[in-house]
C-alpha positions as CSV (number, residue, x, y, z in Angstrom):
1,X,0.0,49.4,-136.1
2,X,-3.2,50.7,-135.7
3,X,-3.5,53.7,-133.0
4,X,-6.8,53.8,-130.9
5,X,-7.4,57.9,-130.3
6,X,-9.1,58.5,-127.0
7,X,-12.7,59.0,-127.2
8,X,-13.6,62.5,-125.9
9,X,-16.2,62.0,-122.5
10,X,-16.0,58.6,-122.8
11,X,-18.5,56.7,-121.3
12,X,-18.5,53.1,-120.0
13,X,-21.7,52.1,-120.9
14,X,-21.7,48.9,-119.6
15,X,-20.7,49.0,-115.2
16,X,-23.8,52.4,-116.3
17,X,-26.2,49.5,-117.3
18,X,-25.0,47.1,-114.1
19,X,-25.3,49.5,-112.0
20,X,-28.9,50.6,-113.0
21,X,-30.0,47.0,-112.6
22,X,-28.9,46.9,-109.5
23,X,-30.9,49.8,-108.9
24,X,-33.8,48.1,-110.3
25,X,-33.9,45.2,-108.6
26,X,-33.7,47.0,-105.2
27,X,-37.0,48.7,-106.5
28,X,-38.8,45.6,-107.2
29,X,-37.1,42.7,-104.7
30,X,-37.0,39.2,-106.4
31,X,-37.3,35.8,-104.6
32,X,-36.4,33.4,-106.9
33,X,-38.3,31.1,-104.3
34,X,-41.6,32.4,-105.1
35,X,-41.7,30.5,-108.6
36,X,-39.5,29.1,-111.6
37,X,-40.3,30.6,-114.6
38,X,-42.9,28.7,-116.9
39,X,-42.0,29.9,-120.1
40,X,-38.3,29.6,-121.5
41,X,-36.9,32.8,-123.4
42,X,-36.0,31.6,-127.0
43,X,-35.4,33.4,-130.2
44,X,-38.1,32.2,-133.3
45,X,-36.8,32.3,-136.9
46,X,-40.4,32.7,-138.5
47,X,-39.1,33.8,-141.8
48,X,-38.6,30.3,-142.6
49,X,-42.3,29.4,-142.0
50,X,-45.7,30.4,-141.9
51,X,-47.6,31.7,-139.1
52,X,-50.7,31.4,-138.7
53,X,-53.4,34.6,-137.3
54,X,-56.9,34.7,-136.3
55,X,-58.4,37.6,-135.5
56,X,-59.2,41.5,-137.2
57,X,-59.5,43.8,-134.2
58,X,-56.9,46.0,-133.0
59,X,-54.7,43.1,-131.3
60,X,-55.0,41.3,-134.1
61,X,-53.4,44.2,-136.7
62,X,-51.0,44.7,-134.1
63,X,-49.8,40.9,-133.9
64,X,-49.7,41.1,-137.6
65,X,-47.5,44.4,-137.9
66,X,-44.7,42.9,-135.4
67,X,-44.8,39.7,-137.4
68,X,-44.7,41.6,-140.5
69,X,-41.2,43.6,-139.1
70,X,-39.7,40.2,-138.9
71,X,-40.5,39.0,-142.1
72,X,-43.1,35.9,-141.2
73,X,-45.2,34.4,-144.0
74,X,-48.6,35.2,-142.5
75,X,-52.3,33.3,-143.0
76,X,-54.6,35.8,-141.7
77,X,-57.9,34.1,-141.1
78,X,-60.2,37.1,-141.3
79,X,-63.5,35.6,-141.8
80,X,-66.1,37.7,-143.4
81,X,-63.7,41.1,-143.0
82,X,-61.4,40.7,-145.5
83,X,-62.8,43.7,-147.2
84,X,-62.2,45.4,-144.0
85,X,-58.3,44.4,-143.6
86,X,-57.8,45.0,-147.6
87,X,-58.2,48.7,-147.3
88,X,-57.0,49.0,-144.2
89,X,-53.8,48.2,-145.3
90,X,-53.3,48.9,-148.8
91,X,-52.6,52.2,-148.6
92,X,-49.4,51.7,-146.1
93,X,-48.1,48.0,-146.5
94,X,-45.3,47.7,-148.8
95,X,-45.6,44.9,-152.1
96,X,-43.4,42.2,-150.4
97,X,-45.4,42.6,-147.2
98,X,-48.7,41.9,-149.1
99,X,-47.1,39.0,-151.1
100,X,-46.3,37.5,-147.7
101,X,-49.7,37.8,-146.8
102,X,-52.3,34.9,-147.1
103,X,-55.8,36.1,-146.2
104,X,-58.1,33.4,-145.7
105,X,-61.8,33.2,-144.8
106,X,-62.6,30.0,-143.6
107,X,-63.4,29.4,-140.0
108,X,-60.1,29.0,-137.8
109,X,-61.8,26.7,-135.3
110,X,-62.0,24.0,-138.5
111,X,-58.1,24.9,-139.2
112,X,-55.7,22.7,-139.7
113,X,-52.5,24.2,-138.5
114,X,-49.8,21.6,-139.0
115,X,-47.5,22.9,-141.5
116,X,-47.5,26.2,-139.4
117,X,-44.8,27.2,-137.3
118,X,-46.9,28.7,-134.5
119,X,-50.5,30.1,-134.3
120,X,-52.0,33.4,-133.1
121,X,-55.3,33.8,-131.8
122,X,-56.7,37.7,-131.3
123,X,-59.8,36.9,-132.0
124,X,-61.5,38.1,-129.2
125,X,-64.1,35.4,-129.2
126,X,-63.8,32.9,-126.3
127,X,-65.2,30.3,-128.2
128,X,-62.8,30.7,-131.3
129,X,-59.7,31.3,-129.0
130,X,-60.4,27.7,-127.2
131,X,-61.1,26.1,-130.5
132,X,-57.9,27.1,-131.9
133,X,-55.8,27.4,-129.1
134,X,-56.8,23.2,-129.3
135,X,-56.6,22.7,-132.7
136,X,-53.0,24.1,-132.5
137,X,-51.8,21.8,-129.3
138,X,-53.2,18.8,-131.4
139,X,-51.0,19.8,-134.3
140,X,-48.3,20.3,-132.0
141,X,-47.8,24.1,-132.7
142,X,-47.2,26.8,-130.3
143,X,-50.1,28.7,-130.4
144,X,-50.6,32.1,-128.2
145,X,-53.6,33.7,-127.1
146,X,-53.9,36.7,-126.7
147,X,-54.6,38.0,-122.8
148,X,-55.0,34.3,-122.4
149,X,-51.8,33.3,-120.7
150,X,-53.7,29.6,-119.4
151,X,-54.3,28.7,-123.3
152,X,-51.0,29.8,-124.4
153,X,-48.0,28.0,-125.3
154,X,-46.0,30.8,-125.9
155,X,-46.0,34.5,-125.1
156,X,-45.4,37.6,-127.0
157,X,-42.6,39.5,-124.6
158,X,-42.4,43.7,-124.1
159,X,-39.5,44.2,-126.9
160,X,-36.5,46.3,-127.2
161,X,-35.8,46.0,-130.9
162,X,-31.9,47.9,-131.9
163,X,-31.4,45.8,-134.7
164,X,-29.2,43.0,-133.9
165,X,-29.8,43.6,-130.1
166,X,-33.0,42.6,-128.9
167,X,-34.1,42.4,-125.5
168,X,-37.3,40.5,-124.4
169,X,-38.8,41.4,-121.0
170,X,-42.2,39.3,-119.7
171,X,-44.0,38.4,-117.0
172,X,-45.6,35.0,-117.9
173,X,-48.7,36.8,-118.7
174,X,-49.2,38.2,-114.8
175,X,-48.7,41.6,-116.1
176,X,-48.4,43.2,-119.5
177,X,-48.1,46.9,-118.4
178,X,-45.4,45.9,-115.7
179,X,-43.2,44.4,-118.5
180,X,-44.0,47.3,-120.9
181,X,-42.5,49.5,-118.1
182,X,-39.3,47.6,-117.5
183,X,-38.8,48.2,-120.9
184,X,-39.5,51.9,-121.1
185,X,-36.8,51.6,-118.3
186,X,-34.1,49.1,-119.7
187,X,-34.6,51.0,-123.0
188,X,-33.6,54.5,-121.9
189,X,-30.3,52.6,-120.4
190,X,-28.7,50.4,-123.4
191,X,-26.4,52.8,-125.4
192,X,-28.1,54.0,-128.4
193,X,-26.0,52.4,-130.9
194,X,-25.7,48.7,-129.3
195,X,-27.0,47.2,-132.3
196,X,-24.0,48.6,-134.4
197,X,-21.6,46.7,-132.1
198,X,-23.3,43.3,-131.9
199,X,-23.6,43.7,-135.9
200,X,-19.7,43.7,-136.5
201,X,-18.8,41.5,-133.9
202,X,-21.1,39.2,-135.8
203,X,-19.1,39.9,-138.8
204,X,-15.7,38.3,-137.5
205,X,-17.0,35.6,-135.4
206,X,-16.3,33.4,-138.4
207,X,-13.2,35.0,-139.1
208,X,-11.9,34.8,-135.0
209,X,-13.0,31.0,-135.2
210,X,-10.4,30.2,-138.1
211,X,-7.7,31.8,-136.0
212,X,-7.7,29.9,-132.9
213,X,-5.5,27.9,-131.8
214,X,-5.2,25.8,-128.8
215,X,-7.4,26.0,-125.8
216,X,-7.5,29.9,-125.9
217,X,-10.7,31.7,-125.1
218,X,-13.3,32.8,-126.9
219,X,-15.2,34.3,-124.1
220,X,-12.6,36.4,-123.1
221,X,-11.1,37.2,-126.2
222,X,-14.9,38.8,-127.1
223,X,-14.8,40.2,-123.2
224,X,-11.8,42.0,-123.7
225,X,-13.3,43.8,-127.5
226,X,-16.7,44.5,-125.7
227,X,-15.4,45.9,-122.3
228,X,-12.1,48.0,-124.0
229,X,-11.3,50.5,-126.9
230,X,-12.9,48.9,-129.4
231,X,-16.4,48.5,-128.0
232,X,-15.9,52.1,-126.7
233,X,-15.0,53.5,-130.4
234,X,-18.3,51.1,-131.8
235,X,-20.3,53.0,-129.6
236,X,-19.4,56.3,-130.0
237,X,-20.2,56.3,-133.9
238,X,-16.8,55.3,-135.0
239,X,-17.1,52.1,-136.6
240,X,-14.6,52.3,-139.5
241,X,-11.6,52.4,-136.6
242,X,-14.0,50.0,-134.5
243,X,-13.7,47.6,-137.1
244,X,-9.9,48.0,-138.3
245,X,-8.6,47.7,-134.5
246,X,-11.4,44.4,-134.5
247,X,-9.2,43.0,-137.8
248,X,-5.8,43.8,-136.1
249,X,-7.1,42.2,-132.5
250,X,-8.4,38.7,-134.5
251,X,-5.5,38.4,-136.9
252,X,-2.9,38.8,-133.6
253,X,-5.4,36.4,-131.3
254,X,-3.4,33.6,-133.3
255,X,-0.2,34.1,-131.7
256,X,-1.6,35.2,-128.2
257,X,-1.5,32.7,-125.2
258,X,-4.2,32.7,-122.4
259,X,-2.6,33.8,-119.2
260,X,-3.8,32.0,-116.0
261,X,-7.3,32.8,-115.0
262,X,-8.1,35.0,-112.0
263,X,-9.5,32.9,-108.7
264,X,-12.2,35.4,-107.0
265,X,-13.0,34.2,-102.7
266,X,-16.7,35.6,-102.0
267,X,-17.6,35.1,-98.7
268,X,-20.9,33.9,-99.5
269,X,-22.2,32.3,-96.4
270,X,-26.1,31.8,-96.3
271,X,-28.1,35.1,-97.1
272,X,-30.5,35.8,-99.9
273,X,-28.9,36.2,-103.6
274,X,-30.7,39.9,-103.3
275,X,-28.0,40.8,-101.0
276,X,-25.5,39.6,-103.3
277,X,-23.2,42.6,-103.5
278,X,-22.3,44.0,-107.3
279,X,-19.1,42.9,-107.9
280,X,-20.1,39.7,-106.5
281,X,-22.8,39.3,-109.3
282,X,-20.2,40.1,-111.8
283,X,-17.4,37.7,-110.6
284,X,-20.1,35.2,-110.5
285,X,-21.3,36.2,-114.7
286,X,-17.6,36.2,-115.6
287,X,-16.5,32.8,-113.5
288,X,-16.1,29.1,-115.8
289,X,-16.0,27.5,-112.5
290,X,-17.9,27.7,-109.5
291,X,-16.4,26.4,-106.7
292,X,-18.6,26.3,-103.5
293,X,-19.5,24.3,-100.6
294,X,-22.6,22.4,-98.9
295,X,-24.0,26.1,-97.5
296,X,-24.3,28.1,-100.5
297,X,-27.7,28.7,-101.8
298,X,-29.0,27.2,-104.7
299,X,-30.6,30.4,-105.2
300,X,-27.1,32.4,-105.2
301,X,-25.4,29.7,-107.3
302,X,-28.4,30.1,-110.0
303,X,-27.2,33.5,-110.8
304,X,-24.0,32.2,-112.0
305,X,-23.8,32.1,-115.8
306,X,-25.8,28.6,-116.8
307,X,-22.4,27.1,-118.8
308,X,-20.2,27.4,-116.0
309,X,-19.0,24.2,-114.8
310,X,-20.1,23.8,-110.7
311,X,-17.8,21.8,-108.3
312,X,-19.2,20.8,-104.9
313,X,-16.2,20.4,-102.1
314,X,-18.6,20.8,-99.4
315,X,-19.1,18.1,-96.1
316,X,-21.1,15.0,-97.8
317,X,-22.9,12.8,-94.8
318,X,-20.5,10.2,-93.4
319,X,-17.4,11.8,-95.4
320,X,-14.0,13.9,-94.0
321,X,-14.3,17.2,-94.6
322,X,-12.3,18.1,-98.2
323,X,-8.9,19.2,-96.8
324,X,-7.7,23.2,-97.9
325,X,-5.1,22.1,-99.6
326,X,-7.3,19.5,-101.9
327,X,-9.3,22.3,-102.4
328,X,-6.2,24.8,-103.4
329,X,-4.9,22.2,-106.2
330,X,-8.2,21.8,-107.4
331,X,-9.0,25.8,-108.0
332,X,-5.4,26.3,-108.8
333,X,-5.9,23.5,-112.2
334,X,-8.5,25.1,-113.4
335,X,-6.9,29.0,-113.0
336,X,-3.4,27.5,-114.6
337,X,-5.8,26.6,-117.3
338,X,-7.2,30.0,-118.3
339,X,-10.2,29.5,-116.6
340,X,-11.6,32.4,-114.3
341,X,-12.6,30.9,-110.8
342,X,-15.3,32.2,-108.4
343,X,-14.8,30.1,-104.7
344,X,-17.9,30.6,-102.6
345,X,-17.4,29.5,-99.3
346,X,-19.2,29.9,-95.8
347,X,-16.0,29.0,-93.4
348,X,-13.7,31.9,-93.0
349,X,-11.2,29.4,-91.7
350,X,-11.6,27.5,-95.3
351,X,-11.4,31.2,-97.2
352,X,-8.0,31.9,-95.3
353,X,-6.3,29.0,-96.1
354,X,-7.3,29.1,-99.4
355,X,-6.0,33.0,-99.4
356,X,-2.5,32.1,-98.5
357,X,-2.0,28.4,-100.5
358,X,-2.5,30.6,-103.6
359,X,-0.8,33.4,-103.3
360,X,1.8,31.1,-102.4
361,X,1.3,29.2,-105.7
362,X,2.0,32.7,-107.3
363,X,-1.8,32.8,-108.6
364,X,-3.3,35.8,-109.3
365,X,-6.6,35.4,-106.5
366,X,-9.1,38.4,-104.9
367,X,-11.4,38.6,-102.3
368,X,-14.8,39.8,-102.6
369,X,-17.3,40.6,-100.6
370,X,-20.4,38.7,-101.4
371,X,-23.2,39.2,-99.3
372,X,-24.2,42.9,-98.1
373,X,-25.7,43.9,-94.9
374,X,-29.3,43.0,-94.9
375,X,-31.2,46.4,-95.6
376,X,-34.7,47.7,-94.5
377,X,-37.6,47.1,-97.0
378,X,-38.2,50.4,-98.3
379,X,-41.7,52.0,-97.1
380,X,-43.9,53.1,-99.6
381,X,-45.7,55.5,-99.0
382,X,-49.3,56.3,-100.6
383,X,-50.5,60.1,-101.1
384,X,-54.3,60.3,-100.2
């Protein structure tokens, strides 16, 4: 048996970091019904392909440094400056970085960029940035140009790089300084050693799969290592017992059972999913099922985790209302199941019933508060 020493002035990182985001977001309001977001976040594996670069300026040595950290295969299309970009970086760039490194002089706008997995375009030249940024679309590449968001098919985000965490903050091109100051911001909040954790819970993901058994959890088997002890002891420095008290927690998930899940009421009647309180936003991020009726808003119900399984039991046109009781069954399946349950609904009547059925059942359910009191918009105000 493996005994977890308390961690002097320990710190949980974590409701630090939800907190501050809450904070952040009462600094800069959000309407998600401004605009959807035109680029998707994903995560490129460029080691396994080549990337092509146009450009020698400043932006250009910059794009190819970052792509460089990841390990890309890079054809820099230099023109006539190859000179230039030789001794720039001979002096600094490692062997494996130059052997990577495919300098090539003939014109980019003549390019053909179809074995590449994606295209850069610094070069600062209008002309050469449309040519390419067209040559790449007809290959069917993402290309990105640089401070040119409308020819773009993909963006370079503000980065947060601690190793095996990264974080990726943009703003579609609107504002590059805004999104390098969220980062300063988000940086200065994600525990210094963040990286460490994701790294070994990456090293017994494999090793947690061959021990299931059943219809336990995943999720909240890795909940229960990020949010206790052993996420604690990871990010305090102390890895080898992080990683010992991870092998002991895997090896006894075998034999575990998943108790029933835990049933959260928000009274979430109509209101803007900026009022949402904390905890609300948290039951919602932890929730499988979302249970909620015709009056929620779609905006509220987006900040739900994406997987989570939605189940309407609001009034439908020319349909009886769904009886409590229906409704009770329903939540109480999925919670017998090992399946955490957020109910959003608008009718207190609806929320009491509810309250009683399943404490009856013997079902472990809360109440939440969901929406805050509408607050003032902060005044700025402006020093002359």
């Amino acid at each position: 048996m493996i005994r977890l020493a308390p961690i002097a002035n320990s710190i949980d990182y974590f409701s630090i970091f939800a907190c501050k985001i809450d904070y952040i977001k009462k600094i800069i309001p959000i309407n998600p019904r401004i605009r959807r977001m035109r680029f998707l976040p994903v995560f490129l594996d460029v080691a396994e392909g080549t990337v092509a670069l146009v450009g020698t300026g400043p932006e250009a040595q910059s794009k190819f440094r970052l792509l460089r950290t990841t390990g890309a295969r890079v054809r820099w299309y230099v023109g006539a400056q190859r000179a230039v970009i030789d001794l720039a970086d001979a002096a600094d760039e490692p062997r494996a970085s130059q052997a990577s490194r495919e300098v090539v002089t003939a014109d980019p706008a003549q390019a053909d960029f179809s074995g590449c997995m994606a295209v850069v375009s610094a070069a600062g030249d209008d002309a050469i940035d449309e040519a390419v940024a067209a040559r790449a679309r007809a290959a069917g590449v993402p290309v990105n140009v640089v401070d040119r968001p409308d020819l773009s098919t993909f963006l370079f985000p503000a980065i947060i790089d601690r190793g095996d965490v990264v974080v990726a903050v943009g703003t579609g091109g609107a504002s590059p300084v805004l999104a390098r100051r969220l980062r300063e911001r988000i940086e200065a909040l994600l525990p210094a050693r963040i990286g460490d954790l994701a790294g070994l819970l990456g090293r017994f993901r494999a090793r947690f799969a061959q021990q299931r058994h059943g219809a336990r959890s995943a999720r909240r088997f890795w909940e229960r290592v990020v949010d206790g002890p052993i996420g604690a002891l990871a990010l305090a420095g102390r890895l080898r017992e992080a990683e010992a008290a991870l092998a002991q927690a895997v090896d006894a998930s075998a034999a575990a059972e998943d108790s029933a899940g835990f049933i959260h009421l928000l009274d979430a009647g109509p209101g803007e999913p900026d009022l949402l309180t904390l905890r609300a936003l948290q039951v919602l991020q932890n929730a499988d099922v979302i249970v909620h009726d015709e009056r929620i808003d779609p905006a509220v119900l987006d900040r739900a985790r994406r997987d989570a399984e939605r189940v309407f039991i609001g009034r439908r046109r020319g349909q009886q209302d769904v009886r409590p009781d229906a409704v009770a069954e329903l939540t109480a399946h999925h919670a017998r199941a090992g399946r955490n349950v957020a109910v959003l609904v608008s009718r207190r009547t609806l929320a009491d019933a509810l309250f009683g059925m399943l404490r009856q059942a013997g079902l472990p359910v809360t109440v939440v508060p969901g929406i805050a009191a509408p607050r003032a918009e902060p005044v700025l105000e402006i020093a002359a």
